[in-house]
C-alpha positions in Angstrom: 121.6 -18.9 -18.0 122.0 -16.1 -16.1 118.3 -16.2 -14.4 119.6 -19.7 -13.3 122.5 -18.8 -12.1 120.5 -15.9 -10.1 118.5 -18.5 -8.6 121.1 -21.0 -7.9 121.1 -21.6 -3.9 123.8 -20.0 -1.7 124.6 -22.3 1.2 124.5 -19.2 3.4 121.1 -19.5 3.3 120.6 -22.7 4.5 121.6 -24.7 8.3 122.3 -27.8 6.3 125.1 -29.1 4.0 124.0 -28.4 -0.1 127.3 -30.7 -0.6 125.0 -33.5 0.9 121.8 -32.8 -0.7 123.5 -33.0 -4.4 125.5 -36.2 -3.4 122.2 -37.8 -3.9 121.2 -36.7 -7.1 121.6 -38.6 -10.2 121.4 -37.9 -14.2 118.9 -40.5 -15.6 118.9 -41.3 -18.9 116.4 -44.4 -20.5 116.0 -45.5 -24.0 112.9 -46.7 -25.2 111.7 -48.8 -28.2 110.2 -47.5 -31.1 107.5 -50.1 -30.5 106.3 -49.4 -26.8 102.9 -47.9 -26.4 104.5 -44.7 -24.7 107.1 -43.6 -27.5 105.2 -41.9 -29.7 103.8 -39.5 -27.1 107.2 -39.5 -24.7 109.7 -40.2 -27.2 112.1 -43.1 -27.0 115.0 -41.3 -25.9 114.4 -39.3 -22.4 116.3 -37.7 -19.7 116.4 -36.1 -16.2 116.9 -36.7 -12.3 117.2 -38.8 -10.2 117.5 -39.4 -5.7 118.9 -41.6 -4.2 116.6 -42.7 -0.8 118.7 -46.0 -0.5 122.3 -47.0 0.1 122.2 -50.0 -2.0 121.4 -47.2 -4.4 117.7 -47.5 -5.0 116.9 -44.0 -7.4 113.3 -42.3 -6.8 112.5 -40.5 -10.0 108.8 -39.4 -12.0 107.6 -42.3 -13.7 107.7 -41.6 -17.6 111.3 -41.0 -17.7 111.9 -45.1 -17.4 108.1 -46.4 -18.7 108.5 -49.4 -21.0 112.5 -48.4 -20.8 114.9 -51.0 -22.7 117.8 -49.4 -21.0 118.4 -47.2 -17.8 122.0 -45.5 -17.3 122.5 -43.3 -13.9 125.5 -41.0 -13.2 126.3 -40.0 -9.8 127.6 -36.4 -8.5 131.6 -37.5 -9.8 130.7 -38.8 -13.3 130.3 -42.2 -13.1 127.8 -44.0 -14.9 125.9 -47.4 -14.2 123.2 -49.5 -15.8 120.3 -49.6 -13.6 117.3 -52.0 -13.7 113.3 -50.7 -13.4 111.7 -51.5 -10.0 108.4 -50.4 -10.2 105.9 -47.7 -11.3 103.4 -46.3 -9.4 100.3 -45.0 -12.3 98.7 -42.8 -9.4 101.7 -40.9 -7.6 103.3 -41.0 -10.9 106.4 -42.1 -9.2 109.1 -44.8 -10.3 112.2 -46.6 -8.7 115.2 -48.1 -10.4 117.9 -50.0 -9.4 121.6 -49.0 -9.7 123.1 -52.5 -11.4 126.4 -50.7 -9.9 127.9 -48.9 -7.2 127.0 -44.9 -7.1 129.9 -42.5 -5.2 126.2 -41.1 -3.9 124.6 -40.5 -0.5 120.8 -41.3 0.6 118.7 -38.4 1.0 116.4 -38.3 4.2 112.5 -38.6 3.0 110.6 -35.7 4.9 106.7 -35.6 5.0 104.9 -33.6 2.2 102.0 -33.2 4.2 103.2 -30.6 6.2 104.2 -28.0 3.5 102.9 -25.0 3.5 102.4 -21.8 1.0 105.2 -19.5 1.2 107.7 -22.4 2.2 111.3 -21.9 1.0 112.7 -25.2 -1.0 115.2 -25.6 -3.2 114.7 -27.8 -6.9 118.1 -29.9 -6.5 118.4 -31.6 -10.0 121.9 -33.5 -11.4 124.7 -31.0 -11.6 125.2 -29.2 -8.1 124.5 -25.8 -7.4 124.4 -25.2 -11.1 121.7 -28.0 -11.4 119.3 -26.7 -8.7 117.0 -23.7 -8.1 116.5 -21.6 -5.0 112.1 -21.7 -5.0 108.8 -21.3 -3.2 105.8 -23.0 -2.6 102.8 -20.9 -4.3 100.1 -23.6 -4.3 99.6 -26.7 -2.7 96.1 -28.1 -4.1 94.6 -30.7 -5.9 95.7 -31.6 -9.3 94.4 -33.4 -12.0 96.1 -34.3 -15.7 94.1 -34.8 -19.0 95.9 -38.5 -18.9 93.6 -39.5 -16.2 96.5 -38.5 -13.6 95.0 -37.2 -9.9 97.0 -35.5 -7.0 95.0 -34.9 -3.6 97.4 -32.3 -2.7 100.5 -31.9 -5.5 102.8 -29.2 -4.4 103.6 -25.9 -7.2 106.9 -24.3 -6.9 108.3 -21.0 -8.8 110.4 -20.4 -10.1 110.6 -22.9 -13.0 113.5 -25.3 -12.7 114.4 -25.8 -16.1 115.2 -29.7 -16.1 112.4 -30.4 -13.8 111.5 -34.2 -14.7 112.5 -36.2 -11.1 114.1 -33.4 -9.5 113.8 -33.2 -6.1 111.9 -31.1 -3.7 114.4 -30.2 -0.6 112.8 -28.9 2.4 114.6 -26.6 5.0 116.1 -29.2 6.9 117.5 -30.9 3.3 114.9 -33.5 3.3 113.3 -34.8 0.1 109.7 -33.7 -0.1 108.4 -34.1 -3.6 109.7 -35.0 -6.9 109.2 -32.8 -10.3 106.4 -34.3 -12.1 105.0 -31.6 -14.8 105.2 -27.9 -15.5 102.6 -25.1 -16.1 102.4 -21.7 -17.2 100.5 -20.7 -13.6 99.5 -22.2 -10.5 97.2 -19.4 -10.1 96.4 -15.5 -10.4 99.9 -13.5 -10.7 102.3 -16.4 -9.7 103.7 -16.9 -13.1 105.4 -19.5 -14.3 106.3 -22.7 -12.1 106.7 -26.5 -11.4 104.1 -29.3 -10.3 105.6 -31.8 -7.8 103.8 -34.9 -6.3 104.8 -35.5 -2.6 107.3 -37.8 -1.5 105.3 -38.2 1.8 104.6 -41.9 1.6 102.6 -43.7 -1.7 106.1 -44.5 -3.7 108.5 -44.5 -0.8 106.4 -47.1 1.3 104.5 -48.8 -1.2 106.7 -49.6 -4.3 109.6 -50.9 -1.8 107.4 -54.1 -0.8 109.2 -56.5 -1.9 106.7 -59.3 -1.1 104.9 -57.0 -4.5 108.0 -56.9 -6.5 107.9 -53.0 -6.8 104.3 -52.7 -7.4 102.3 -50.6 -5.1 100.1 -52.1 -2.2 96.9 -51.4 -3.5 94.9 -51.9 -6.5 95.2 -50.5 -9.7 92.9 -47.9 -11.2 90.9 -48.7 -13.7 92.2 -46.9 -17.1 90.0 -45.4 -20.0 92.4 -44.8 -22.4 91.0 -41.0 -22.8 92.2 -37.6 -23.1 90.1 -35.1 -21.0 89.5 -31.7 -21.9 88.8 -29.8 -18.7 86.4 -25.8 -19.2 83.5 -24.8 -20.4 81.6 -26.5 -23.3 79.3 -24.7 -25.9 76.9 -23.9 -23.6 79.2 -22.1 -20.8 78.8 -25.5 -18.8 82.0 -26.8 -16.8 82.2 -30.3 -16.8 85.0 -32.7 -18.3 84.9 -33.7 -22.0 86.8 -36.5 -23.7 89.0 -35.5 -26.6 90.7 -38.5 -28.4 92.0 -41.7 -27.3 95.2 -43.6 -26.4 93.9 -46.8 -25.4 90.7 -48.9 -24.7 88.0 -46.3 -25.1 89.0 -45.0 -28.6 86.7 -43.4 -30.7 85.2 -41.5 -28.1 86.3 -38.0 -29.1 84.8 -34.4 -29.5 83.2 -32.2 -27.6 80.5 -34.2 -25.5 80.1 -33.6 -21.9 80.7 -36.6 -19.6 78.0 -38.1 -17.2 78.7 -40.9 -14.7 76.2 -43.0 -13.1 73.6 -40.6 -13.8 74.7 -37.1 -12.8 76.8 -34.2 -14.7 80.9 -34.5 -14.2 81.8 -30.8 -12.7 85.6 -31.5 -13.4 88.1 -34.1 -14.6 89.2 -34.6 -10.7 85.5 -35.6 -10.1 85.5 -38.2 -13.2 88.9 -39.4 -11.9 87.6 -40.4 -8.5 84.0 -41.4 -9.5 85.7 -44.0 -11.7 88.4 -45.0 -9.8 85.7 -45.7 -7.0 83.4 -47.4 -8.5 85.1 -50.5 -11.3 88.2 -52.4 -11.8 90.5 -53.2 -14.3 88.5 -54.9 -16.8 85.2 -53.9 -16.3 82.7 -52.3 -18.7 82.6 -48.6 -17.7 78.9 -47.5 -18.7 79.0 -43.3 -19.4 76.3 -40.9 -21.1 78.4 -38.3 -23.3 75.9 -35.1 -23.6 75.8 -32.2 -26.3 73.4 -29.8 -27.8 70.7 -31.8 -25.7 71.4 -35.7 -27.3 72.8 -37.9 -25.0 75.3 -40.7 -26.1 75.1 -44.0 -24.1 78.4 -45.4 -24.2 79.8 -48.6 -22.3 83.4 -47.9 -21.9 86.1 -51.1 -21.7 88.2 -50.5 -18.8 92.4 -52.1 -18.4 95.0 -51.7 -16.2 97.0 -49.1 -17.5 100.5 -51.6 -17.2 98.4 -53.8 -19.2 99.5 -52.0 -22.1 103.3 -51.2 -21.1 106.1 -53.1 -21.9 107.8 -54.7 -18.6 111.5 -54.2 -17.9 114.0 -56.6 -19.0 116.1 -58.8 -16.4 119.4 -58.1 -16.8 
């Protein structure tokens, strides 16, 4: 508590009004049935933050905090709570919007451009709760990204240090604009920046896209093709890099251990490069062919391919 409170931002340092930028966070909290394909690895019951980028009170937030949800509840800055409805999740920013299904005592942050921050750029991690819910930080890394659940950021943006409610917390830049929003965290973003937060950018994918309404909250573009693996990213026996799948959570089960990944024909040098050579080359629903290598045999596998929604349970009209 008392690193927290250390790091807790002091509006003396800053030429806009804190007041403002935590009027438009929110406390989200989803419940999840024991049946939907995401509980066992999420959990059923989940929790974090929340902005507000609309009036009407539309909530940005990171994806997995209202996947397959059954219920959504949002509090505001005074206490009160309201339902809220899911309006779409975007599988490749990772973000999600929902719906307050009442009015929020909130205000609607300004959306900056994450494609100007820089390393070494003050921001603050503004989560639910005020000054006590946010972190004074700094930008240590802004690189590509890449998750063992087939998840890919161009350019995701690390902060330190670690807020410690990070899921859909926002990224506030030093005008008080919103400029990412708490995705994951990580022991190190690199050599001697200890611990920190991954954010993707707010810059444009969920804010433009998943507001279409002529695509009822989906995003204008078309989905990746899924493979249902977990990637190990390193070295394999051999002192090779290269990306090697581990087990499965959907259509490519059975696919596991400690074979190195080939696609169409030459080596994968990272799980970034299997991301984007996949994503590039099928759709949802096509037969994925990949040679898993190890100890010199090569295993010829044709890989069934969905759209990872495919799988999720969709929200429920209220």
């Amino acid at each position: 508590m008392a690193e927290r409170t250390r790091n807790a931002p002091r509006q003396e340092d800053y030429s806009f009004d804190l007041s403002k930028v935590y009027a438009s966070m929110v406390s989200v909290r989803s419940h999840i049935p024991e049946d939907a394909h995401t509980a066992s690895t999420l959990g059923t019951e989940r929790g974090g933050n929340g902005i507000v980028i609309r009036s009407e009170g539309v909530v940005l937030t990171i994806g997995y905090l209202i996947t397959e949800a059954e219920t959504i509840w949002l509090t505001d800055h005074t206490g009160k709570a309201v339902q809220g409805h899911v309006l779409g999740y975007d599988q490749e920013t990772g973000f999600g919007l929902v719906q307050a299904l009442g009015r929020l005592d909130v205000e609607a942050i300004e959306i900056g451009r994450s494609a100007g921050v820089r390393e070494g750029d003050p921001v603050i991690m503004a989560g639910f709760g005020g000054r006590s819910g946010s972190v004074s930080a700094e930008v240590i890394a802004v690189r590509e990204f890449a998750g063992y659940w087939e998840y890919l950021l161009d350019e995701a943006i690390f902060s330190a240090p670690a807020h410690p409610n990070w899921g859909g917390a926002g990224l506030i830049g030093s005008k008080g604009e919103l400029l990412g929003v708490g995705s994951c965290s990580f022991n190190t973003a690199g050599p001697g920046t200890g611990g920190g937060r991954q954010h993707g950018g707010a810059d444009r994918p969920a804010g433009a896209d998943l507001r279409r309404d002529d695509h009822l909250g989906r995003p204008n573009k078309k989905p990746r093709p899924w493979m249902g693996l977990f990637w190990h990213r390193g070295r394999g026996p051999r002192g090779r890099r290269g990306a090697y799948p581990e087990r499965s959570g959907g259509p490519g089960r059975g696919r596991g251990g400690r074979h190195r990944a080939r696609r169409l024909g030459q080596p994968v040098k990272s799980l970034a490069d299997m991301f984007r050579r996949s994503g590039r080359s099928a759709m949802p629903g096509s037969t994925m062919p990949l040679a898993l290598g190890r100890d010199g045999e090569i295993i010829q596998a044709n890989l069934s391919t969905i759209a990872r929604s495919d799988l999720l349970k969709g929200p429920k009209l209220h």
